[in-house]
PDB file with one MODEL, atoms N, CA, C and O in Angstrom:
MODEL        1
ATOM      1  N   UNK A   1      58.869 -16.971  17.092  1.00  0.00           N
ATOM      2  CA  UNK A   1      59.008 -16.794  18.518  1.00  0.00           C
ATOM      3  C   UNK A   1      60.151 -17.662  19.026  1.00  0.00           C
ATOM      4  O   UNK A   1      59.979 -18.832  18.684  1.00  0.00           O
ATOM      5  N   UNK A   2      61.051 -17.504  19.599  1.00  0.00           N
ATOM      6  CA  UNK A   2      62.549 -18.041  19.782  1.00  0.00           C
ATOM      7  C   UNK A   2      61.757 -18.384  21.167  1.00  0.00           C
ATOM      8  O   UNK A   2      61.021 -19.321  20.857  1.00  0.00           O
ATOM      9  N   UNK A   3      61.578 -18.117  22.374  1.00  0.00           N
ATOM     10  CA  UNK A   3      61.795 -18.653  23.679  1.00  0.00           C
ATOM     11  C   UNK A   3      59.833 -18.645  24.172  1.00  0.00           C
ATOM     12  O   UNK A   3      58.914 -18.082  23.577  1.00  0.00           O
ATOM     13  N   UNK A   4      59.783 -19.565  25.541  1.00  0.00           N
ATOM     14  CA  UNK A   4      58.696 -19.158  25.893  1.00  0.00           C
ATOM     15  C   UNK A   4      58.631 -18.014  26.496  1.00  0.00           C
ATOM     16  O   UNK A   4      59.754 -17.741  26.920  1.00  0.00           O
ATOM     17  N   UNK A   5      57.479 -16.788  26.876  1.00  0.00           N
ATOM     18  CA  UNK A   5      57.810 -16.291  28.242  1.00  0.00           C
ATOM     19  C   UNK A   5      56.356 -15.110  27.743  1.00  0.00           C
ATOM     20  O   UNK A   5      55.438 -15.471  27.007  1.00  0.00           O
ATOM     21  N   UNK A   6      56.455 -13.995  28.230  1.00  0.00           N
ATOM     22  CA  UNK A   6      55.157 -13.339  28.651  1.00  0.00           C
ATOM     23  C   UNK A   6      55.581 -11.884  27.972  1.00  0.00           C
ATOM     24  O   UNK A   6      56.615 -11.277  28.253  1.00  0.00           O
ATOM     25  N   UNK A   7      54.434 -11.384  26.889  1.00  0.00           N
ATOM     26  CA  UNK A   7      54.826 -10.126  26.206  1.00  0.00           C
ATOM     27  C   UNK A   7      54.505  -9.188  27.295  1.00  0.00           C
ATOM     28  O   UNK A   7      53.535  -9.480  27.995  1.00  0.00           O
ATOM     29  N   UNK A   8      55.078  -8.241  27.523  1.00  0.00           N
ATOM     30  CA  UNK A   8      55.170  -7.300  28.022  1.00  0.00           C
ATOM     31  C   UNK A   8      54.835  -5.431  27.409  1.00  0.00           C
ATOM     32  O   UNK A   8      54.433  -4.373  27.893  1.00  0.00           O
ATOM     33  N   UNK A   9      55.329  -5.983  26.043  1.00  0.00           N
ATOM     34  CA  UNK A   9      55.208  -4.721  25.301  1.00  0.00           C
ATOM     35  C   UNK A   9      54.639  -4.838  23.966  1.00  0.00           C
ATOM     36  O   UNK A   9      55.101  -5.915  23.590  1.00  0.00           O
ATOM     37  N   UNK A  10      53.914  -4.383  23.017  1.00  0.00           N
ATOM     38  CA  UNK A  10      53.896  -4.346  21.482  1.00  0.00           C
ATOM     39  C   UNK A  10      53.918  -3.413  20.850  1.00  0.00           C
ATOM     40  O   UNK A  10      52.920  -2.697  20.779  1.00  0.00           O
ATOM     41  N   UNK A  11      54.972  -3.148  20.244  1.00  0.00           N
ATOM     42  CA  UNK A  11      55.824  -2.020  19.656  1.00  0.00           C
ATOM     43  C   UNK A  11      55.030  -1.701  18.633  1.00  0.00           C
ATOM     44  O   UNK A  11      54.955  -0.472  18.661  1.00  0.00           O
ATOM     45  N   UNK A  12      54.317  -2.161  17.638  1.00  0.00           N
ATOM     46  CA  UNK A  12      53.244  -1.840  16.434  1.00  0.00           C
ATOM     47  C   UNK A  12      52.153  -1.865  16.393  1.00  0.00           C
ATOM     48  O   UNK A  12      51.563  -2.348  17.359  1.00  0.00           O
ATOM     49  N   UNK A  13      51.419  -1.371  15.297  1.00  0.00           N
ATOM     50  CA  UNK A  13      50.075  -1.733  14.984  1.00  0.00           C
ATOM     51  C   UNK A  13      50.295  -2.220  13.629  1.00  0.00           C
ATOM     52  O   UNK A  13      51.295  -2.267  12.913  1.00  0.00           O
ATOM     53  N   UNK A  14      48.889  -2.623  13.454  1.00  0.00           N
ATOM     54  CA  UNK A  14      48.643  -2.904  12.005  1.00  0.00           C
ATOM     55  C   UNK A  14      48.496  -1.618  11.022  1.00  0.00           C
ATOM     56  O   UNK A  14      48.218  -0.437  11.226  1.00  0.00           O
ATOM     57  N   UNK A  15      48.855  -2.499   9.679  1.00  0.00           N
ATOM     58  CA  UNK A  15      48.999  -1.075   8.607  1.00  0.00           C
ATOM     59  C   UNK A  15      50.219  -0.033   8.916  1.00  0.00           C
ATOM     60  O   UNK A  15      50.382   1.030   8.317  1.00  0.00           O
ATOM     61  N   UNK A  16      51.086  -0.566  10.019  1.00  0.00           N
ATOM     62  CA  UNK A  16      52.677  -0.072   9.972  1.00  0.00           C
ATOM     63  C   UNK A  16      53.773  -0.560   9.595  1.00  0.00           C
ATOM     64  O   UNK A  16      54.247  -1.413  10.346  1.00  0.00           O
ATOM     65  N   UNK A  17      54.549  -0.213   8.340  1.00  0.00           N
ATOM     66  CA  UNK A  17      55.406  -0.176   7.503  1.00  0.00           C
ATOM     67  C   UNK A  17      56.312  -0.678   8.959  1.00  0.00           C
ATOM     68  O   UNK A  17      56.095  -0.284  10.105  1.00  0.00           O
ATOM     69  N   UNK A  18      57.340  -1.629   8.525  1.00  0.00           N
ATOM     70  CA  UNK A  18      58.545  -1.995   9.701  1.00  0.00           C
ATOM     71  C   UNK A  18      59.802  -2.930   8.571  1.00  0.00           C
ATOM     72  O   UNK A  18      59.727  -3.810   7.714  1.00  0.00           O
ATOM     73  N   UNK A  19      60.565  -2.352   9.018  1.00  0.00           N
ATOM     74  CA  UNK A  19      62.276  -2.620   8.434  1.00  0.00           C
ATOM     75  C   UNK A  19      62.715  -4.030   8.952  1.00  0.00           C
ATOM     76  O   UNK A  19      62.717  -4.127  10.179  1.00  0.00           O
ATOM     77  N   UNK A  20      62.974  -4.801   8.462  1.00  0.00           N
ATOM     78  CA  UNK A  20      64.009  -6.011   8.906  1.00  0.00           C
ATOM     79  C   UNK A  20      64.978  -5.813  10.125  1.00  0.00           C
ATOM     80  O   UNK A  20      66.033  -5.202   9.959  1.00  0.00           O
ATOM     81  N   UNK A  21      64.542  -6.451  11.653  1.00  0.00           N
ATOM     82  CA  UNK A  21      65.403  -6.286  12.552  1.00  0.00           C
ATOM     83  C   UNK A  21      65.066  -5.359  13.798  1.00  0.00           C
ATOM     84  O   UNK A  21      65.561  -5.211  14.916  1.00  0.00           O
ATOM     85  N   UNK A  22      63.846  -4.720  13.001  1.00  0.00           N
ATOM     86  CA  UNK A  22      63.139  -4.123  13.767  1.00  0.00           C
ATOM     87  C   UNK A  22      62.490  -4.507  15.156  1.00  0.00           C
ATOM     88  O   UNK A  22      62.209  -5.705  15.188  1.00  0.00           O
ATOM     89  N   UNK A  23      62.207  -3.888  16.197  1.00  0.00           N
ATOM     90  CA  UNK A  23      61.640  -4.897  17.625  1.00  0.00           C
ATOM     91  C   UNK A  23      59.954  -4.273  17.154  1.00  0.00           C
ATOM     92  O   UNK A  23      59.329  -3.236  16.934  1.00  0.00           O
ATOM     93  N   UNK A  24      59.826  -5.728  17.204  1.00  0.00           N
ATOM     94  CA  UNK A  24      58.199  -5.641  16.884  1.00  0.00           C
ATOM     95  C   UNK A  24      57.454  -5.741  18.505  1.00  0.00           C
ATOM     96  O   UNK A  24      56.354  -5.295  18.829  1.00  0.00           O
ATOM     97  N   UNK A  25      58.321  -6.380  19.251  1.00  0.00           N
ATOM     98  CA  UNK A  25      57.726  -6.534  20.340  1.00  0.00           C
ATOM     99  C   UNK A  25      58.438  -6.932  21.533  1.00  0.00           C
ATOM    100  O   UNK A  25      59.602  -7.249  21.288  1.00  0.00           O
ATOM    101  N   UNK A  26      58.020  -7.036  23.049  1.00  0.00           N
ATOM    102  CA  UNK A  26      59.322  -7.086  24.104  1.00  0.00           C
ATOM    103  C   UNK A  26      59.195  -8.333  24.497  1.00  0.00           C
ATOM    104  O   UNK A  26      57.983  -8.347  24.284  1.00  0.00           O
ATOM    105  N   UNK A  27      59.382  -9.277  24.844  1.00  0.00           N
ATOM    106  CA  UNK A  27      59.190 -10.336  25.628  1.00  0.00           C
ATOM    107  C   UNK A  27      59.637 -10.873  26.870  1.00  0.00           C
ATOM    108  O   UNK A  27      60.476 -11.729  26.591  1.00  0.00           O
ATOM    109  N   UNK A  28      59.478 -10.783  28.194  1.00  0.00           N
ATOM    110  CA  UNK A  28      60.295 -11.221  29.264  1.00  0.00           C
ATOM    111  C   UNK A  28      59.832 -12.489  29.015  1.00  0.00           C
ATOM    112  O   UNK A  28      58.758 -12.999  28.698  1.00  0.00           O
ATOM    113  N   UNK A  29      61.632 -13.071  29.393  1.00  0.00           N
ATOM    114  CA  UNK A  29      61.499 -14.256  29.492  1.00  0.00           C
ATOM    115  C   UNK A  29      62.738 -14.541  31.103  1.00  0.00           C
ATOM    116  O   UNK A  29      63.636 -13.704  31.194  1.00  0.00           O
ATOM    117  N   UNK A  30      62.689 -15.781  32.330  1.00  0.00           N
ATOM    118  CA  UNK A  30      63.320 -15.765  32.845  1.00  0.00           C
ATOM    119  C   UNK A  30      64.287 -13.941  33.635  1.00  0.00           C
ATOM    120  O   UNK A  30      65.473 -13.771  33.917  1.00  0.00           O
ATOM    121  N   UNK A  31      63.231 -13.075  33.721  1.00  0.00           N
ATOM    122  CA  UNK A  31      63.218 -12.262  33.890  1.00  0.00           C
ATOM    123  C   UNK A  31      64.180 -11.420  33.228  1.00  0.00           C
ATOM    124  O   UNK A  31      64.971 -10.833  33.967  1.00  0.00           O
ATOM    125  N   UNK A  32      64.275 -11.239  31.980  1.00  0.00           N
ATOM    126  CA  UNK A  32      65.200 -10.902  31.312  1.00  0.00           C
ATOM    127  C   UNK A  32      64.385 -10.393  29.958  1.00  0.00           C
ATOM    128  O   UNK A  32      63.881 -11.235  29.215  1.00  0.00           O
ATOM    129  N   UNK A  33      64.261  -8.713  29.622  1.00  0.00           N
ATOM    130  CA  UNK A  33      63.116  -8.666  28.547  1.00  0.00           C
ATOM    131  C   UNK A  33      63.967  -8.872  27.351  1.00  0.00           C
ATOM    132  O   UNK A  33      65.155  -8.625  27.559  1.00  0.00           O
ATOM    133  N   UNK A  34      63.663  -9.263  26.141  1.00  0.00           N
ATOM    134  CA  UNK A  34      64.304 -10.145  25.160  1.00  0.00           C
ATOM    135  C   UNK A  34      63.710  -9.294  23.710  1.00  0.00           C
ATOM    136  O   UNK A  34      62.634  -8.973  24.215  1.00  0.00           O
ATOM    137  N   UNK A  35      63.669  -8.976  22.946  1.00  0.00           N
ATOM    138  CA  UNK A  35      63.251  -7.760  21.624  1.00  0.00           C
ATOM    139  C   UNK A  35      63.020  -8.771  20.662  1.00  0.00           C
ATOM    140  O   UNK A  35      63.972  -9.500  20.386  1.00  0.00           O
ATOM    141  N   UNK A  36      61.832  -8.968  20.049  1.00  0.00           N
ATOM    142  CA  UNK A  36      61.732 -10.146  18.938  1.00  0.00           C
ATOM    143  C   UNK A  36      61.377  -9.351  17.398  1.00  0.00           C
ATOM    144  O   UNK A  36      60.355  -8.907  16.876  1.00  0.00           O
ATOM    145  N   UNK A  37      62.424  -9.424  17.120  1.00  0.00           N
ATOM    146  CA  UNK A  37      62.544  -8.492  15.833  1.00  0.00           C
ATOM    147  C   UNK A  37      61.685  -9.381  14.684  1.00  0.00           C
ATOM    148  O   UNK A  37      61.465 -10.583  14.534  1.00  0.00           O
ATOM    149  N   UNK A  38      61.209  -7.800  13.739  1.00  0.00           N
ATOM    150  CA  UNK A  38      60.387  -8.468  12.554  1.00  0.00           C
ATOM    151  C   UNK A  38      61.880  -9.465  11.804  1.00  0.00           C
ATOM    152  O   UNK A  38      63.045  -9.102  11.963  1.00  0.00           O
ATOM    153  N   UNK A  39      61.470 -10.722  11.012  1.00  0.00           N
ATOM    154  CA  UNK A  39      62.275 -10.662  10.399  1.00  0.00           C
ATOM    155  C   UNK A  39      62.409 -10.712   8.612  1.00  0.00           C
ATOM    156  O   UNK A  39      62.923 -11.394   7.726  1.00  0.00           O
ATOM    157  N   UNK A  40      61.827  -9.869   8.742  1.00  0.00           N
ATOM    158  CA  UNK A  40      61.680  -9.023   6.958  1.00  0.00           C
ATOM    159  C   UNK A  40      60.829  -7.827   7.005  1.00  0.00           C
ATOM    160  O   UNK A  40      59.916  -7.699   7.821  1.00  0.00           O
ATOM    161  N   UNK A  41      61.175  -6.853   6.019  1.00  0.00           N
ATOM    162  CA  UNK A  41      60.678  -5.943   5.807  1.00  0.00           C
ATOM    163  C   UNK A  41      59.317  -6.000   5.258  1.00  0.00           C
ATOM    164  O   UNK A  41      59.065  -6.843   4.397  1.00  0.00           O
ATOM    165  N   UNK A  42      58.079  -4.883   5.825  1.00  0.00           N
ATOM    166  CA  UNK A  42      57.019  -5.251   4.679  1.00  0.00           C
ATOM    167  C   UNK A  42      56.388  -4.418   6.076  1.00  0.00           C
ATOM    168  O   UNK A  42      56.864  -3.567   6.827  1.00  0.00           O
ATOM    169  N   UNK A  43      54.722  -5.318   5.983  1.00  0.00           N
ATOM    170  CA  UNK A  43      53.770  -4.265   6.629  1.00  0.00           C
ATOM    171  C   UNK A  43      53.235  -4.965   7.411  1.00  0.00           C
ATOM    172  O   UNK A  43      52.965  -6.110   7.050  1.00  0.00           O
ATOM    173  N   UNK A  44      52.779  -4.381   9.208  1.00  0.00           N
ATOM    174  CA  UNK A  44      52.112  -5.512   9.807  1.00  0.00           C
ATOM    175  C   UNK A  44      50.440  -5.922   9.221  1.00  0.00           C
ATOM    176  O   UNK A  44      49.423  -5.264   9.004  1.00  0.00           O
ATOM    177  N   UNK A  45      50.866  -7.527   9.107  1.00  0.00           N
ATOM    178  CA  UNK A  45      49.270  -7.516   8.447  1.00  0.00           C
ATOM    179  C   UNK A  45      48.520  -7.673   9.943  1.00  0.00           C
ATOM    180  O   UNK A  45      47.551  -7.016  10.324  1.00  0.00           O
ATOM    181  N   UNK A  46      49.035  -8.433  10.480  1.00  0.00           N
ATOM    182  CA  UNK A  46      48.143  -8.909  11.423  1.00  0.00           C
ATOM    183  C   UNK A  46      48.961  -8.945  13.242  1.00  0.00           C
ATOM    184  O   UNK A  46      50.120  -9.349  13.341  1.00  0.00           O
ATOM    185  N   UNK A  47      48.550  -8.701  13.907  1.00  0.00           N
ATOM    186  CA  UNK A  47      49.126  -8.907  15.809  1.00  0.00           C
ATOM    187  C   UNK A  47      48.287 -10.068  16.332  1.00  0.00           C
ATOM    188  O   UNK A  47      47.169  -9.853  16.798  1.00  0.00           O
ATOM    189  N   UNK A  48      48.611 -10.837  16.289  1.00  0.00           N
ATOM    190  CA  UNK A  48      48.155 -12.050  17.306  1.00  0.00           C
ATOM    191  C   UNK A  48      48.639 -12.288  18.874  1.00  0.00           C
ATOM    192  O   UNK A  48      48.141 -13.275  19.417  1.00  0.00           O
ATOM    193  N   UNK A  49      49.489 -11.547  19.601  1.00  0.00           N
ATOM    194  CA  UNK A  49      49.644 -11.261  21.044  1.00  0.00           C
ATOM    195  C   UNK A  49      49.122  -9.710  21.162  1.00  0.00           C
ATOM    196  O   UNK A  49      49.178  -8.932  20.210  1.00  0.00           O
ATOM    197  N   UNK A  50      48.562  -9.332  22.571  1.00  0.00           N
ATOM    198  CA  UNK A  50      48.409  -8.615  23.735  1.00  0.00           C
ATOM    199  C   UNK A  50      49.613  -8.501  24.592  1.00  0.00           C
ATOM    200  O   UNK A  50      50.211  -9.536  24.884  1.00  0.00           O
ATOM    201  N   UNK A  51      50.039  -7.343  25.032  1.00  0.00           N
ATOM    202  CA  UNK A  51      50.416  -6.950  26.142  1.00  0.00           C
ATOM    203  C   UNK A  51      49.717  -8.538  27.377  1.00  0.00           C
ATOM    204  O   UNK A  51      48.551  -8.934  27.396  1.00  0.00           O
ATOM    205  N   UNK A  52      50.887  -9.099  28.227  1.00  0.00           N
ATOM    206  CA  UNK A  52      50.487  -9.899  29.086  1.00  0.00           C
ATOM    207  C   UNK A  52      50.231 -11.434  28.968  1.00  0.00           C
ATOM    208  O   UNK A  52      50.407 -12.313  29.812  1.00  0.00           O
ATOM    209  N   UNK A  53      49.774 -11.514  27.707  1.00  0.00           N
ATOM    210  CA  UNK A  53      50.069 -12.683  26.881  1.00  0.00           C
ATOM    211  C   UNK A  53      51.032 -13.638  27.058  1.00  0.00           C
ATOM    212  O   UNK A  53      52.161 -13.282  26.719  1.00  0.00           O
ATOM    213  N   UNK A  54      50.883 -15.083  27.622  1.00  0.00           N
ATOM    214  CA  UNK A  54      51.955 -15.964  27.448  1.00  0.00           C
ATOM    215  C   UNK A  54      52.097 -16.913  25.955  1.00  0.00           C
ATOM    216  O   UNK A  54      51.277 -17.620  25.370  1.00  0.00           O
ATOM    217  N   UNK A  55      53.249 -16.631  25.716  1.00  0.00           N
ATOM    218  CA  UNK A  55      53.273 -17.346  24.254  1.00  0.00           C
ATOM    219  C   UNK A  55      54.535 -18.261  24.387  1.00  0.00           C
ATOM    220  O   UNK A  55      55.354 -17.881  25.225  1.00  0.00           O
ATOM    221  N   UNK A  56      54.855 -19.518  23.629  1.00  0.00           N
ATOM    222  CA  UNK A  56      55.482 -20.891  23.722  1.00  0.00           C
ATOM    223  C   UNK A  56      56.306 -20.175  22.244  1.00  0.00           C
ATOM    224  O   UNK A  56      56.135 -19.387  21.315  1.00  0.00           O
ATOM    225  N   UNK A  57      57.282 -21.115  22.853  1.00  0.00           N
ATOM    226  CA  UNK A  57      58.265 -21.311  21.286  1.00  0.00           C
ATOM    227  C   UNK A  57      57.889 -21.196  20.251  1.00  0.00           C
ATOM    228  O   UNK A  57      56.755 -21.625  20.466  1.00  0.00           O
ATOM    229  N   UNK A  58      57.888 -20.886  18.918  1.00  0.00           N
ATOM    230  CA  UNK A  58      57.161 -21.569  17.894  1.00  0.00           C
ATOM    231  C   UNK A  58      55.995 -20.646  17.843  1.00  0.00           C
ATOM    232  O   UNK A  58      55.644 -20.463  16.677  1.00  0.00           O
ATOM    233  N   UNK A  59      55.284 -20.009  18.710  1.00  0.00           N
ATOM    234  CA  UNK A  59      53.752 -18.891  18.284  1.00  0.00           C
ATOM    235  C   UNK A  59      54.320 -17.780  17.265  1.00  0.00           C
ATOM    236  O   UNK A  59      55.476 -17.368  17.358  1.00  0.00           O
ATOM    237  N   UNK A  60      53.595 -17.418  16.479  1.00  0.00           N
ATOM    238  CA  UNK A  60      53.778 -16.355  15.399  1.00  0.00           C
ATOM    239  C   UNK A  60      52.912 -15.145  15.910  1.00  0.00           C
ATOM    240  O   UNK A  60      51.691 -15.124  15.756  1.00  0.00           O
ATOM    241  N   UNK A  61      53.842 -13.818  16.722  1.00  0.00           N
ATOM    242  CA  UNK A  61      53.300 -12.898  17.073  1.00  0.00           C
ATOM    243  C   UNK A  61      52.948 -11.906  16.308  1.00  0.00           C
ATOM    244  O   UNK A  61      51.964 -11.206  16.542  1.00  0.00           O
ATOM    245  N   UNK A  62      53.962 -11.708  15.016  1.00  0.00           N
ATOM    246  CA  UNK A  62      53.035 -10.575  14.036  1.00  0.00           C
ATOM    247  C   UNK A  62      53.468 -11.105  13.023  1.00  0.00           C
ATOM    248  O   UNK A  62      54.485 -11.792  12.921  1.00  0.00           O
ATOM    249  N   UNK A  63      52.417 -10.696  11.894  1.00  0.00           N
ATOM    250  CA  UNK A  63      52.199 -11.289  10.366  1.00  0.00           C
ATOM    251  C   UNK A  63      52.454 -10.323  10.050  1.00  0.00           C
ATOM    252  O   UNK A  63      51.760  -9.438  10.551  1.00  0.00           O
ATOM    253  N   UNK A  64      53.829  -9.756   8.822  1.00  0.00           N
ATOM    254  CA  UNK A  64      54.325  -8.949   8.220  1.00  0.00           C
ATOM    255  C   UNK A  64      54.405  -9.397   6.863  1.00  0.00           C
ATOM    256  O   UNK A  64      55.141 -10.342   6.580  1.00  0.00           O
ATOM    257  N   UNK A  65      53.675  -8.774   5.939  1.00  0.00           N
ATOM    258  CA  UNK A  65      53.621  -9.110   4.480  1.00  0.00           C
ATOM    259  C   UNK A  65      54.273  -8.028   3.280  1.00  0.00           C
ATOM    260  O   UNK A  65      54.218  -8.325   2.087  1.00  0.00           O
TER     261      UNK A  65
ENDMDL
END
């Protein structure tokens, strides 16, 4: 997670195949929505944000294995 700010969108589910670079999810931050790409290829194992969700620097929004 690069910045703080509030998900807005979540582009996947679990058990979906996703490419390196991919937007796993949207994030406004400073009113500005921001795309937080997977960064490696593989499968979502796990989503730990909601739509609405505030998340800090540093939170790990999806587990891709």
């Amino acid at each position: 997670m690069p910045m703080q700010g509030t998900i807005v969108k979540v582009n996947v589910e679990v058990g979906q195949a996703v490419e390196a670079g991919e937007a796993v999810a949207i994030l406004e931050a400073m009113k500005m929505e921001n795309a937080i790409n997977a960064e490696k290829s593989g499968v979502v194992k796990s989503i730990n944000v909601a739509t609405g969700d505030s998340v800090s620097a540093g939170d790990v929004v999806v587990v891709i294995e």
